[in-house]
C-alpha positions in Angstrom: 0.0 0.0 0.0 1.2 3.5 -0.8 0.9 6.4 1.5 -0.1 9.7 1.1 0.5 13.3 2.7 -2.0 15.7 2.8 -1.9 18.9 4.2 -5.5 19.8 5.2 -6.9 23.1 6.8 -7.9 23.2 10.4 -11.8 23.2 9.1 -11.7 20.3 6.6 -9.8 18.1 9.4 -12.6 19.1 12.4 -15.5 17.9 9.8 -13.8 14.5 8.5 -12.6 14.3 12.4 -16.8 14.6 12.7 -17.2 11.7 10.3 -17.5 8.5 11.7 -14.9 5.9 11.6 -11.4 6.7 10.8 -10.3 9.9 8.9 -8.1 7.9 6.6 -11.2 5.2 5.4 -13.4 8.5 5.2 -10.9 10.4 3.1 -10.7 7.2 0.3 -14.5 6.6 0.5 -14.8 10.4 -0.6 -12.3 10.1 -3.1 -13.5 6.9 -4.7 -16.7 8.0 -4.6 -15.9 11.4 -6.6 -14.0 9.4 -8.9 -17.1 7.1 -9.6 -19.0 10.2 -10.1 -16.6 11.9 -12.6 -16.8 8.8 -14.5 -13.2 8.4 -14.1 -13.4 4.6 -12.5 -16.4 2.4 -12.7 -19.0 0.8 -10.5 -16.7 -2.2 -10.5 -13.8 -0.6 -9.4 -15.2 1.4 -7.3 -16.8 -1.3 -5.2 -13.9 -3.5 -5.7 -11.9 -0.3 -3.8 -14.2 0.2 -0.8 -14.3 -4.1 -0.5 -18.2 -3.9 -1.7 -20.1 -6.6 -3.7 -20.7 -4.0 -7.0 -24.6 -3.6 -6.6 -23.8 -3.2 -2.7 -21.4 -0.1 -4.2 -24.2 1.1 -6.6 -27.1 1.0 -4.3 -25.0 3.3 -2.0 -23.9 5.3 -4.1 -27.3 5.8 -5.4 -28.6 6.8 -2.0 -25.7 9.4 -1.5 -27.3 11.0 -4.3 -24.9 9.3 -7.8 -27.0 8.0 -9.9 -25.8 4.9 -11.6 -27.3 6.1 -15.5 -25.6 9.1 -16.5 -28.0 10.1 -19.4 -29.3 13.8 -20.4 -32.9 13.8 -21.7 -31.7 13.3 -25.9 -30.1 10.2 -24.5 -32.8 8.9 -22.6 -35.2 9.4 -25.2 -33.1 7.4 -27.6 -32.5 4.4 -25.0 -36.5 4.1 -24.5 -37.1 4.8 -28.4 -34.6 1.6 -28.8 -36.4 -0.8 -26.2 -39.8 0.4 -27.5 -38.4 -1.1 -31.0 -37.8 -4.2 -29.1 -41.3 -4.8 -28.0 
């Protein structure tokens, strides 16, 4: 495992500090978790990260408000256009 220095402010330390469980697991849940939502690792990884089953990861993540479908409206319309073509 590799380690990491941060340098945090005062304020930022006092509200992971609030956080329960260690600051450290706190710290790489957020970070994972922004990852995930910037699209820049996927549910898979993610979950495999934080030592979740991957629908454990995306059912979480869904309640913390990351939605699993990233789609604007064209998108969606086009997906639902698709499966009605299916029918």
């Amino acid at each position: 495992m590799s380690k990491v220095t941060l340098e945090l402010e005062r304020k930022v330390v006092d509200l992971l500090q609030a956080a329960p469980g260690r600051v450290e697991d706190t710290m790489a849940e957020y970070l994972v978790l922004e990852m995930y939502r910037r699209c820049q690792i996927s549910s898979g990884k993610a979950a495999e990260l934080l030592g979740m089953e991957r629908f454990e990861f995306i059912r979480y993540a869904s309640r913390l408000g990351i939605p699993y479908f990233d789609m604007d409206e064209r998108e969606w319309e086009a997906e639902l256009a698709s499966a009605r073509e299916l029918e």
